[in-house]
Every structure is written in C-alpha cells, then in structure tokens.
N, C-alpha and C positions, 0 to 999 in steps of 0.2 A: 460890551459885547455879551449879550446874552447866550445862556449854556443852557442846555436841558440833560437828563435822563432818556434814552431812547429804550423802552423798557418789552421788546415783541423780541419772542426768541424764537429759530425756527431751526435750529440743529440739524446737521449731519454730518454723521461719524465718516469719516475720511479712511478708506480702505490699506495695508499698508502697499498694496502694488500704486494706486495714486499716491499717497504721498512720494515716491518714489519716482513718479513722473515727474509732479510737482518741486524734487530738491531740485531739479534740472532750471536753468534759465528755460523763463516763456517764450525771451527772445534775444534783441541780442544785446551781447556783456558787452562795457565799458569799462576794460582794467583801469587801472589809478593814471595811465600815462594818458588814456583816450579820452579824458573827460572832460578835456576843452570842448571836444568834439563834441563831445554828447549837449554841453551847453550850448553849445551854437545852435547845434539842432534844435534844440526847444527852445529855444527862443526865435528862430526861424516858425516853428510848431506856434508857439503864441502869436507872432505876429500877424498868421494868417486866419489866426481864429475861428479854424473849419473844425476844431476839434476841442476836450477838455485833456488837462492836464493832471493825471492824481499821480501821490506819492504814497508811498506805503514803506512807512520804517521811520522812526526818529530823526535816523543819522541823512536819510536819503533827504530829509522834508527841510532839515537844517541845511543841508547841499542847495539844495535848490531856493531854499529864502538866502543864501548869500550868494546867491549868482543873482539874485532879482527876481526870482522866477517865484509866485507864490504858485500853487496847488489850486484849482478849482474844488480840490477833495483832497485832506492830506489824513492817512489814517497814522496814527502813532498807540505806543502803550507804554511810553514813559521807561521803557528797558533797551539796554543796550548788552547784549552778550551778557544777559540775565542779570546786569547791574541796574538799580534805579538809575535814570537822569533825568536831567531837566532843560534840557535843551533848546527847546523847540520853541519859538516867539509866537505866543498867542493870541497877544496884540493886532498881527499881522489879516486875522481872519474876524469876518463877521459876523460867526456864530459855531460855538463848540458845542459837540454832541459825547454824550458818554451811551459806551455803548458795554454790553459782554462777550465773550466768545473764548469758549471752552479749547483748550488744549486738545489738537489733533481733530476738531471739530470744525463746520464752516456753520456760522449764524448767520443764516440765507437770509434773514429779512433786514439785513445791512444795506442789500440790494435797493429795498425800497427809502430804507433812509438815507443814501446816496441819492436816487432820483431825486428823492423831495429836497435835498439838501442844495442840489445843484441848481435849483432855481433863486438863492440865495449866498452865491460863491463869494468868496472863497470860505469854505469850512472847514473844521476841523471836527475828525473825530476820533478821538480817545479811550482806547480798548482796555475796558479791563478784563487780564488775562492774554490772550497771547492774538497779536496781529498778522504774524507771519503769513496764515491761510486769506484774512481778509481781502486780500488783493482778488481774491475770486467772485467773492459779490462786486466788489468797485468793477471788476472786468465787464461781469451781466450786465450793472449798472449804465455803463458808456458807450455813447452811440460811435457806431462805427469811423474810424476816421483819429479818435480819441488817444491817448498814447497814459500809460501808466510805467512809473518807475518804483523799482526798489532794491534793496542792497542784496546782494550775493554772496554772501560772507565769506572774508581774506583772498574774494576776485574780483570786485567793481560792483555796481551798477548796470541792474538789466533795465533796456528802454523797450517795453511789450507795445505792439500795436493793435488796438482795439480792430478788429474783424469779426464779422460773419463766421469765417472758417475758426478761427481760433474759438469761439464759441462752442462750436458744433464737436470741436476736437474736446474742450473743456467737457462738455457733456459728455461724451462718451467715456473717458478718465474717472468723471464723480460717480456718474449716475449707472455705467455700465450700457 
C-alpha cells in the first residue's frame, strides 16, 4: 500500500464564534443505543452507491471497518481523547496520505487531496496534529448526496449529509 507526504498547506484560523457552531452536531447524533441504526443505514447508503462514505476520527473509522463498512476517505490522527492509539487497520485502504493541520486551524487544501484521493478509494489520511476541524475540507470535498461520520464525544456518532445548503451554511460560519 503505498503512502505519501501531502505537503500544500493553506490555513485558516477558525474564529471562536465558529468553533462554537462547529462543537454542535452537523447533523444527526447516533447515541450508543442508535447505532445499529446508523449501520443499517450506511450500509443501505453503500449499496446504492449514489454517494461516498468518509469518516473522521479513529474510534468512528474502527466503528465502521468492524461493521464492514470501509470509508471511501477515512481521516484519523492516531489520538484518542489526547492518548496515542493505534487502532485503525491500514491494511484495509489503498493508499495513505500524511497530511498537517494546526490546532483550531482548517488546512483547506485537504480539500483538494480528498478530491484527488477519491479517484483511488478507499484511503486513508493521517493528520498530524489535530483532525477534529478536518471533517470541513472532506465536507467541500463530497459531492452532494455523500454522507460523512464522526464521533461527538461522550454522545454517539454524527451521520452529516453532504448538501448544497449545508455548504452555503458552512461558508457563512468560516468565511463570514
């Protein structure tokens, strides 16, 4: 499985009234009891293959490679509630990207190593530094239809659906 270095960095500082948007679920939570549910669903979601499936967070990308489900895009950075781990089966994907992204920062051109990545699925990319924001290029990244997961921490699993509108709302949060 060949890995590279994705080495273009295109920053932006994260205001604290967005972040503040952003602690909020994109969309909707999956408490620990719902989460059959939520697998059904993306699996239903994979089988009709109108859409890609990314994960964003260690624990969510392990959730999902043991229900079967691998990631068309899974972002991880090898922490868990600020503990190293190692979780996550690498094996699983056809190609890993190392990427950076600064704390309280979003490194917008993740975007475009999503795009390019997705013509080569399932991948994996590998933040060093802090993933939590990433889930906002993978959002740019996915065409409409698309569904992105990641963990909420001590309330479940949010299942976001890639829209038009949620884009246009996103912009207006980052960019003002």
């Amino acid at each position: 499985m060949p890995s590279r270095y994705y080495d273009v960095r295109n920053y932006i500082e994260i205001s604290i009234e967005a972040r503040k948007y952003l602690s909020k679920p994109l969309g909707e939570l999956f408490p620990p009891e719902e989460l059959p549910r939520l697998r059904d669903l993306l699996l239903e979601i994979r089988s009709r293959r109108d859409g890609h499936i990314a994960s964003v967070g260690d624990r969510v990308t392990k959730t999902l490679i043991d229900w079967g489900i691998i990631p068309d895009v899974a972002v991880v950075d090898c922490m868990e509630r600020r503990r190293p781990v190692n979780i996550v089966d690498e094996a699983v994907f056809k190609e890993v990207f190392y990427v950076d992204n600064m704390r309280g920062y979003i490194n917008m051109a993740i975007k475009d190593l999503v795009v390019k990545a997705l013509a080569n699925r399932p991948v994996l990319i590998k933040v060093g530094g802090e993933d939590d924001l990433v889930g906002i290029p993978v959002i740019y990244s996915l065409r409409d239809g698309s569904v992105m997961v990641y963990g909420q921490p001590k309330q479940g699993i949010v299942l976001v659906r890639v829209t038009p509108m949620l884009k246009n709302e996103l912009d207006k949060i980052i960019f003002g």
